[in-house]
TORPA-4810 file (N, C-alpha, C, O; in nm, 3 decimals):
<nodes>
NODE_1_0.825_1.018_0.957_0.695_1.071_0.929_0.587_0.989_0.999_0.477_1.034_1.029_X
NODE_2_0.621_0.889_1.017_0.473_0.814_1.088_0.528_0.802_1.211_0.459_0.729_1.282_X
NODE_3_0.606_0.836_1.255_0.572_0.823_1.413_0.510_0.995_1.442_0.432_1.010_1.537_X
NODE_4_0.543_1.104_1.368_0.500_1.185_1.391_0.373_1.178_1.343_0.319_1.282_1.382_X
NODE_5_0.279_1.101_1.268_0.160_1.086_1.220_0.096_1.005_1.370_-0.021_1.022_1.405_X
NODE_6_0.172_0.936_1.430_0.145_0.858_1.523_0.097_0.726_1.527_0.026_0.673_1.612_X
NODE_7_0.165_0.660_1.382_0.156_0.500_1.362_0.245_0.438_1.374_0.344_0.461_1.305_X
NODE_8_0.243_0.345_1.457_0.262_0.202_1.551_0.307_0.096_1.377_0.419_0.068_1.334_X
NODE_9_0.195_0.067_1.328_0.271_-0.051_1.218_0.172_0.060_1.063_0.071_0.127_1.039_X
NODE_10_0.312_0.002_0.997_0.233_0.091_0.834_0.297_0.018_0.728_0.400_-0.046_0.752_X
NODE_11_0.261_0.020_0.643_0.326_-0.060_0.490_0.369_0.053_0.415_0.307_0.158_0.427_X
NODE_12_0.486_0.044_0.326_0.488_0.125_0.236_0.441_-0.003_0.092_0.431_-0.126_0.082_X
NODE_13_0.429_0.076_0.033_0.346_0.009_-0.104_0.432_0.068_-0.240_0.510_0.163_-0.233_X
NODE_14_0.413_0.023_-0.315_0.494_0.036_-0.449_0.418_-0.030_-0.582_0.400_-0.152_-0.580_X
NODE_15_0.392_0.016_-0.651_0.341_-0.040_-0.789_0.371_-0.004_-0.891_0.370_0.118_-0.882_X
NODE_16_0.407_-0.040_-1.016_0.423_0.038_-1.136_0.387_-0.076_-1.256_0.423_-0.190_-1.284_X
NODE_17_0.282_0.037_-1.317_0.208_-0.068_-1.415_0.227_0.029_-1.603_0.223_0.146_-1.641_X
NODE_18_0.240_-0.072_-1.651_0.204_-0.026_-1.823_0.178_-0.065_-1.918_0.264_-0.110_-1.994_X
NODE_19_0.053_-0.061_-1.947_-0.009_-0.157_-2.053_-0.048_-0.291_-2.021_-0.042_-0.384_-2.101_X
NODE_20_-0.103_-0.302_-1.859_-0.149_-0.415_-1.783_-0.021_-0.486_-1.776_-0.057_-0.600_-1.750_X
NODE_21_0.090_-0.487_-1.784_0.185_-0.569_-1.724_0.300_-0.453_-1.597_0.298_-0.330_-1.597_X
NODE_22_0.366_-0.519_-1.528_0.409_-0.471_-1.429_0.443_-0.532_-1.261_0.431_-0.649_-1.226_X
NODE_23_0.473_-0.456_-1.205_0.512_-0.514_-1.092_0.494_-0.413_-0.928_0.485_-0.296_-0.894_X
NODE_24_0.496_-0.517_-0.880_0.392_-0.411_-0.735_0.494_-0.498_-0.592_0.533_-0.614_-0.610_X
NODE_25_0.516_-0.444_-0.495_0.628_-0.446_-0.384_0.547_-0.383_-0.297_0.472_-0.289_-0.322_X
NODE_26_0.572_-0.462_-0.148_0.527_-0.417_-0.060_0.625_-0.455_0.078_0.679_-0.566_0.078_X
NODE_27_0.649_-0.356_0.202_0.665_-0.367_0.314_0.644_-0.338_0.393_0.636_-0.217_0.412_X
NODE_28_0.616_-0.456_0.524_0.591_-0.403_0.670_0.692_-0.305_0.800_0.811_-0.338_0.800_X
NODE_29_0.670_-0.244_0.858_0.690_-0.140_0.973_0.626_-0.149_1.057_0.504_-0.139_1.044_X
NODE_30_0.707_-0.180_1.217_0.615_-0.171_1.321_0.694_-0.127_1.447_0.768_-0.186_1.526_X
NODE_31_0.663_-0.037_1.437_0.782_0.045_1.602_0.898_0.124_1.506_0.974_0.197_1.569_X
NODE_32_0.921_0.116_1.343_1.045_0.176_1.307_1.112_0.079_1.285_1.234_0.090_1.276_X
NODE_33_1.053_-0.036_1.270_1.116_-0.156_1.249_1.066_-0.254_1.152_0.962_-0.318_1.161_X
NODE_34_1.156_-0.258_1.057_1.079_-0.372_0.954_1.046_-0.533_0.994_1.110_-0.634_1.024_X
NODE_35_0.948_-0.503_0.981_0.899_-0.644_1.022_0.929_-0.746_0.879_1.006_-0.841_0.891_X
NODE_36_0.874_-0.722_0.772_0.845_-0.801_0.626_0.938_-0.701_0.561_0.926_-0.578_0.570_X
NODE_37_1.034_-0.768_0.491_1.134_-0.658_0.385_1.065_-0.633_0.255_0.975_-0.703_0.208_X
NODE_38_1.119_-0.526_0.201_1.016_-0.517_0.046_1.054_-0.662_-0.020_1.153_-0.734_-0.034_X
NODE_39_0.914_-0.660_-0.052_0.841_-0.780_-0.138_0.738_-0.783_-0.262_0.630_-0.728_-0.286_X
NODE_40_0.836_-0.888_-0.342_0.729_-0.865_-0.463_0.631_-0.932_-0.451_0.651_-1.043_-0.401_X
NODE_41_0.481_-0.897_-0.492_0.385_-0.955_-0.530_0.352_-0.971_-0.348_0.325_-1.088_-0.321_X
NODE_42_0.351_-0.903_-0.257_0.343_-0.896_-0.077_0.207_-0.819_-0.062_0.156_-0.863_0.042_X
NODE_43_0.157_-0.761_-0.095_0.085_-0.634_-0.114_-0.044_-0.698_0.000_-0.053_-0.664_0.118_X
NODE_44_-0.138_-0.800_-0.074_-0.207_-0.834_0.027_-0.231_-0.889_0.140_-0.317_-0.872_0.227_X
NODE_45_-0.100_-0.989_0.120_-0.002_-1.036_0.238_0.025_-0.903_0.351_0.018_-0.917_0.473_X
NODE_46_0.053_-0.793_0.292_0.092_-0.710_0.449_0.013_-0.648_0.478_0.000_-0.598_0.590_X
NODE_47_-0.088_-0.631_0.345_-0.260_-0.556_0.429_-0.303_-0.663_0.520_-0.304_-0.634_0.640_X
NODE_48_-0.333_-0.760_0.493_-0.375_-0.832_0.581_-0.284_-0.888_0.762_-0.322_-0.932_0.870_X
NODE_49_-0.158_-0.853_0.699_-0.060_-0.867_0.843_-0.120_-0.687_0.985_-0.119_-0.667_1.106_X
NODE_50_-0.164_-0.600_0.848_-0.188_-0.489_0.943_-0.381_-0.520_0.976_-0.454_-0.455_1.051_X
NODE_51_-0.401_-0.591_0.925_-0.538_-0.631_1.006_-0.687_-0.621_0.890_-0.804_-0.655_0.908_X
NODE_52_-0.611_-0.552_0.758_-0.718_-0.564_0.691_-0.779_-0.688_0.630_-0.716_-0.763_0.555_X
NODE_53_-0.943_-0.712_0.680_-1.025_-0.819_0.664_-1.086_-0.803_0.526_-1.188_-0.736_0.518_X
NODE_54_-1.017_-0.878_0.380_-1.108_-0.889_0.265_-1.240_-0.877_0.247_-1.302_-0.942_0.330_X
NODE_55_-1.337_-0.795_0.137_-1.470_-0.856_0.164_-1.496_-0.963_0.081_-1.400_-0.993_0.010_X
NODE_56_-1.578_-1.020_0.069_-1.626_-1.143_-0.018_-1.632_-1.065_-0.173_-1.679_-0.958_-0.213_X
NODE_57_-1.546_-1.193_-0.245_-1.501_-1.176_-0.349_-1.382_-1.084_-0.426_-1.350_-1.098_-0.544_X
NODE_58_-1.326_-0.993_-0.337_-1.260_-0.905_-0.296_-1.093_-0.920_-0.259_-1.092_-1.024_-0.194_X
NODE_59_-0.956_-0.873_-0.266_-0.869_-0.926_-0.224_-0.881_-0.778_-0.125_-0.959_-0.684_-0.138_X
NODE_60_-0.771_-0.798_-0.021_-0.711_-0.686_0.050_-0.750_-0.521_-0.008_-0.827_-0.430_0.024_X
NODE_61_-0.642_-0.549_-0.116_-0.606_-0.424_-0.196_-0.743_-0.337_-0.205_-0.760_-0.229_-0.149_X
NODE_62_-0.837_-0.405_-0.284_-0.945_-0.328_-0.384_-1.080_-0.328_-0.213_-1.180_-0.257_-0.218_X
NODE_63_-1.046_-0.428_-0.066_-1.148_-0.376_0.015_-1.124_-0.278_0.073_-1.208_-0.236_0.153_X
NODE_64_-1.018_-0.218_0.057_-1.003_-0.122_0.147_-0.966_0.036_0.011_-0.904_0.139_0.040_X
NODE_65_-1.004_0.016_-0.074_-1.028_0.065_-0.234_-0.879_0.160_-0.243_-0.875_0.279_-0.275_X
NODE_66_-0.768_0.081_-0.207_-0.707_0.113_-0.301_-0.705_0.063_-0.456_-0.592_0.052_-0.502_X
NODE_67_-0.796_0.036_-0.530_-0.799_0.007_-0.656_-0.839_0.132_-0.719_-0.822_0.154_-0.839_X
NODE_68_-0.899_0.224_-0.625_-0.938_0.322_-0.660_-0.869_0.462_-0.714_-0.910_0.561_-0.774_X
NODE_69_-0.745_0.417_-0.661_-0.628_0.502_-0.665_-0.506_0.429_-0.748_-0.405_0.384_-0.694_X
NODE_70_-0.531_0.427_-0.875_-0.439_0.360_-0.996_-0.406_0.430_-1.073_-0.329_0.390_-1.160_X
NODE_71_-0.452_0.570_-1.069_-0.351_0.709_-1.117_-0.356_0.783_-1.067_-0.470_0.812_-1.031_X
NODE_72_-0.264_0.860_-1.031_-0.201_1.007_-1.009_-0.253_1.136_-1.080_-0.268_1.252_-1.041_X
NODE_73_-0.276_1.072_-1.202_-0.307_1.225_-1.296_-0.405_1.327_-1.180_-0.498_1.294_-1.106_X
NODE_74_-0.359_1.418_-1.195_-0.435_1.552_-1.129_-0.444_1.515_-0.990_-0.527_1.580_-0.926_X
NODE_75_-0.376_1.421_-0.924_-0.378_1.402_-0.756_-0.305_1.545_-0.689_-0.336_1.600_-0.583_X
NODE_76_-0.190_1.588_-0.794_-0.130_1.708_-0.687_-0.149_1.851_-0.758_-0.100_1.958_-0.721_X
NODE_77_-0.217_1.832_-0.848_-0.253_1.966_-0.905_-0.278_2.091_-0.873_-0.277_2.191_-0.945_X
NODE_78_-0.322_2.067_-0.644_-0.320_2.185_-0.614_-0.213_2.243_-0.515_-0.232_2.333_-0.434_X
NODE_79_-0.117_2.186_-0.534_-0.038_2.169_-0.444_0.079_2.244_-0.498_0.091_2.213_-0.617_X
NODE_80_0.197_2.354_-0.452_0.266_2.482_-0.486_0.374_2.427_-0.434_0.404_2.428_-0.315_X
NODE_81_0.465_2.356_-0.563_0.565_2.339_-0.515_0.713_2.436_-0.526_0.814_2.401_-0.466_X
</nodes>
């Protein structure tokens, strides 16, 4: 899927949270090739390996707002499966 998207390096990401405790995994891809194997607690570690610059006060994750996206509810609601 991402080379047909036409990306060069991408992370897949993983989180699962409940009741504020939980655990979050992350890995690097670059050419179809893992660079970083899934990793726990990696997340900002491989945003930042793909070039994302924190803002002040800020980690990786929440500058580039994935914090913003911490549920699903009604994400595919329009979608006919």
């Amino acid at each position: 899927m991402a080379n047909q998207l036409g990306l060069k390096s991408y992370a897949i990401i993983r989180t699962e949270y409940f009741g504020g405790m939980g655990e979050q995994y992350a890995t690097l891809y670059s050419n179809g090739n893992q660079l970083i194997p899934e990793t726990e607690n990696a997340i900002n570690l491989i945003l930042a390996a793909l070039g994302v610059v924190k803002d002040k006060e800020k980690d990786e994750f929440d500058s580039i707002g994935l914090g913003d996206f911490r549920n699903f509810d009604g994400c595919f609601e329009s979608y006919n499966y």
